[in-house]
Rosetta silent file (secondary structure, phi, psi, omega in degrees, C-alpha in Angstrom):
SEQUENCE: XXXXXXXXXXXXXXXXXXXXXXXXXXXXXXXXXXXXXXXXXXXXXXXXXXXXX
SCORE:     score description
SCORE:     0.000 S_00000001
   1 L     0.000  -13.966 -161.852    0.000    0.000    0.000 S_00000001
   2 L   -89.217  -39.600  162.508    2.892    2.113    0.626 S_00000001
   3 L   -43.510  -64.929 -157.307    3.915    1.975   -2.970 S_00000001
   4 H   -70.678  -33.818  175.418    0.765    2.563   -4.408 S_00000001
   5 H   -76.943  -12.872  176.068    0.554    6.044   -2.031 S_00000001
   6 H   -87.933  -58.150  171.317    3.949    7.089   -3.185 S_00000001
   7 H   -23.951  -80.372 -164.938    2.765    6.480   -7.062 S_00000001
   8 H   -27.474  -44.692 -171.792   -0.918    7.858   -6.818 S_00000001
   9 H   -33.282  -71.761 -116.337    0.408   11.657   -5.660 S_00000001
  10 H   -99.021  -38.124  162.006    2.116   12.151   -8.500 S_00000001
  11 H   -81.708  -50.662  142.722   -0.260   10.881  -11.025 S_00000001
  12 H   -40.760  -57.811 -122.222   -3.508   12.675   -9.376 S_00000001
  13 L    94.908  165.449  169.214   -1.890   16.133   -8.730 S_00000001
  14 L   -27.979 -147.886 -165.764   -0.139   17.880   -5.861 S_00000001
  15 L   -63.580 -100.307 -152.677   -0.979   18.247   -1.836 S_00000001
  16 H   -25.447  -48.183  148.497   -4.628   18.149   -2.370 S_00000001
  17 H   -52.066  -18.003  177.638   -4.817   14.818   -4.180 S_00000001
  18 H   -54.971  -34.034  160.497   -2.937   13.093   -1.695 S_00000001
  19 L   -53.203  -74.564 -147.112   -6.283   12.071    0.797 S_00000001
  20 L   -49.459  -80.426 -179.785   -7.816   10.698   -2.493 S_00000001
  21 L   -13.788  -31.113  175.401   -4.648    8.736   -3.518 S_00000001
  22 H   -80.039  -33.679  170.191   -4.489    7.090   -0.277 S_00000001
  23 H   -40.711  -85.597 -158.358   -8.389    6.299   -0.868 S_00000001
  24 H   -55.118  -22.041  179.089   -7.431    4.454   -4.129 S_00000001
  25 H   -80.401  -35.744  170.569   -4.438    2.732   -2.517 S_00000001
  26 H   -54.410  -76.546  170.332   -6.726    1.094    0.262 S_00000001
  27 H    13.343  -86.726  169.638   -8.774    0.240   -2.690 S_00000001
  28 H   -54.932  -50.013  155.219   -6.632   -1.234   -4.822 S_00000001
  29 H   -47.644  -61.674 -177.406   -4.654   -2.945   -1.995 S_00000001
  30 H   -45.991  -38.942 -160.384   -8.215   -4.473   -0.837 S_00000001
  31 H   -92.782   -7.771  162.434   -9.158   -5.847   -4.400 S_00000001
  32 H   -57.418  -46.828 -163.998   -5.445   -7.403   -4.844 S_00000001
  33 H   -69.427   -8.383  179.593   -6.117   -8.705   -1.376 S_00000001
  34 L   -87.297 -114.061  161.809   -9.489  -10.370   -2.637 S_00000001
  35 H    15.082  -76.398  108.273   -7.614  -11.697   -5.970 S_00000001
  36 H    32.508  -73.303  179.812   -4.757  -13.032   -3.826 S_00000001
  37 H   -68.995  -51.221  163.595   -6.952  -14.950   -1.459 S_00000001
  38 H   -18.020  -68.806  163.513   -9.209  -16.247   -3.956 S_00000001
  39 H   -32.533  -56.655  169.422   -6.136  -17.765   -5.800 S_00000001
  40 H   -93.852   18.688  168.570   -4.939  -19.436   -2.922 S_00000001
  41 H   -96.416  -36.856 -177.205   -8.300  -20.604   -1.800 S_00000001
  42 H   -82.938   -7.449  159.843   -8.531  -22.568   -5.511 S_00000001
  43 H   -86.070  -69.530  177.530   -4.765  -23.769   -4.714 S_00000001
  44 H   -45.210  -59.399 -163.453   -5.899  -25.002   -1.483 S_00000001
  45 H   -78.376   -7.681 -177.667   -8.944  -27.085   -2.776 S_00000001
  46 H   -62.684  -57.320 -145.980   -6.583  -28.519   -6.043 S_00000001
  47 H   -61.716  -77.435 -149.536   -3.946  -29.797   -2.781 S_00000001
  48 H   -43.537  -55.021 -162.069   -6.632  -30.965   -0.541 S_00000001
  49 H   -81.452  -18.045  147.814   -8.470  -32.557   -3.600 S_00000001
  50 L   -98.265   19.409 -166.709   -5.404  -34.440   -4.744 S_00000001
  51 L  -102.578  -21.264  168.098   -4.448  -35.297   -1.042 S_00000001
  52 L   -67.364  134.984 -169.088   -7.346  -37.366   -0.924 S_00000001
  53 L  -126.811    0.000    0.000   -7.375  -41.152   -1.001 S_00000001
């Protein structure tokens, strides 16, 4: 998230944009963090689902 808040500034405008930027960096950071688990929730049921005998 820390990345994405250094980026955003700079792309959005100055001082003022900086609130919003941090907005879209929770954001963005959430729906990775969604994407991310998802992935390893379908990686979890492959393992599980070949662990079975």
């Amino acid at each position: 998230m820390l990345i994405l808040m250094l980026i955003l500034p700079t792309l959005f405008g100055g001082q003022i944009m900086i609130w919003w930027s941090t907005v879209f960096a929770r954001i963005l950071s959430a729906i990775l963090a969604l994407i991310l688990k998802q992935h390893a929730y379908e990686k979890e049921i492959l393992v599980s689902a070949n662990n079975e005998y």
